[in-house]
C-alpha positions in Angstrom: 24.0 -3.0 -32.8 25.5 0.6 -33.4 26.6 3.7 -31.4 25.0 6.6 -31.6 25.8 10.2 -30.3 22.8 11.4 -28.5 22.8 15.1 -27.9 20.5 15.9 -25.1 18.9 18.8 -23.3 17.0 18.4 -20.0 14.7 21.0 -18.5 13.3 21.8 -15.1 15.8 19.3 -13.3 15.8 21.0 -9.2 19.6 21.2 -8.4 21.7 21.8 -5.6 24.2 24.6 -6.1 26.3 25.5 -3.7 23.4 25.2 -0.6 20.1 26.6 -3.1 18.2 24.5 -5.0 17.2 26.2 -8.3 15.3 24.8 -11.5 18.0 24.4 -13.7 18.5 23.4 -17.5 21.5 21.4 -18.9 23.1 20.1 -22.1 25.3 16.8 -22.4 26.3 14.2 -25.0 26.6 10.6 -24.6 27.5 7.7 -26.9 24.9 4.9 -26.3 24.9 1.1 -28.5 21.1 0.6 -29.6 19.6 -1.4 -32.7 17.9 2.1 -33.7 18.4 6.2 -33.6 14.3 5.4 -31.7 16.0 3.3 -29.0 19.4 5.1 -28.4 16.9 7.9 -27.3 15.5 5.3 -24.7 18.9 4.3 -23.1 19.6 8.0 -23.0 16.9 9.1 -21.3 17.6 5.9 -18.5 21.0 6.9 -18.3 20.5 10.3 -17.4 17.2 10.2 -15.0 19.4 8.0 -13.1 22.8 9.8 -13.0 23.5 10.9 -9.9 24.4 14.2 -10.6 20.5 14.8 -11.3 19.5 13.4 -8.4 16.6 15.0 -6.8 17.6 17.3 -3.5 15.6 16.0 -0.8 12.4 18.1 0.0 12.0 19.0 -3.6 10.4 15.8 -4.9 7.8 17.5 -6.2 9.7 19.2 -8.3 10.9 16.3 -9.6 7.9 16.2 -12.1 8.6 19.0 -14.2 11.8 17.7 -15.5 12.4 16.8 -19.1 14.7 15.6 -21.6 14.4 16.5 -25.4 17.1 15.2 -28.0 18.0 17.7 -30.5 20.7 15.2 -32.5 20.7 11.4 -32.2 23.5 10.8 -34.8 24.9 6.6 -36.0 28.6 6.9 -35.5 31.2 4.6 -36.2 32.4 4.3 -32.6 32.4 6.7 -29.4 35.1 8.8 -29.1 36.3 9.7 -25.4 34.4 12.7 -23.9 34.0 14.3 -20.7 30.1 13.2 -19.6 29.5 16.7 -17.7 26.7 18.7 -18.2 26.7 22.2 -19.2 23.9 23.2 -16.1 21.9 26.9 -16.9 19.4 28.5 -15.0 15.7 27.9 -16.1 14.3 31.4 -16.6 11.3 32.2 -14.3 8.1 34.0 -15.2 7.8 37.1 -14.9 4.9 38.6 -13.0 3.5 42.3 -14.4 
């Protein structure tokens, strides 16, 4: 087995922020052990549908069907270095109606 960094953005996630839910975007990295680049995606993706600080706010379980996680770098390191696992949270931008 190997690490890997696994650079991740997520899409769409509905959020709590301070009392209003919004569609929000984020960025974070984690360090996962996998056999393969193919399979660190795969505990990635676990990892963060279940971390609580994406947890769906009640009522907006429908919602919850939009989101999505892309990987933009899955990277074999030699080992994981200590980071801090917060995500970088932005607001999704909404369509615009002429």
């Amino acid at each position: 087995m190997a690490w890997f960094r696994v650079f991740a953005c997520g899409e769409n996630f509905p959020v709590d922020i301070e009392g209003e839910v919004i569609l929000c975007g984020f960025y974070t990295t984690r360090y996962v052990e996998a056999a393969s680049a193919s399979e660190a995606e795969t505990i990635a993706s676990e990892l963060l549908f279940d971390d609580p600080d994406l947890e769906t706010p009640r009522g907006y379980e429908d919602l919850e069907e939009q989101a999505s996680i892309r990987f933009e770098e899955v990277e074999q390191v030699a080992e994981p270095i200590d980071i801090d696992e917060n995500f970088s949270f932005f607001p999704m931008e909404e369509d615009e109606e002429d």
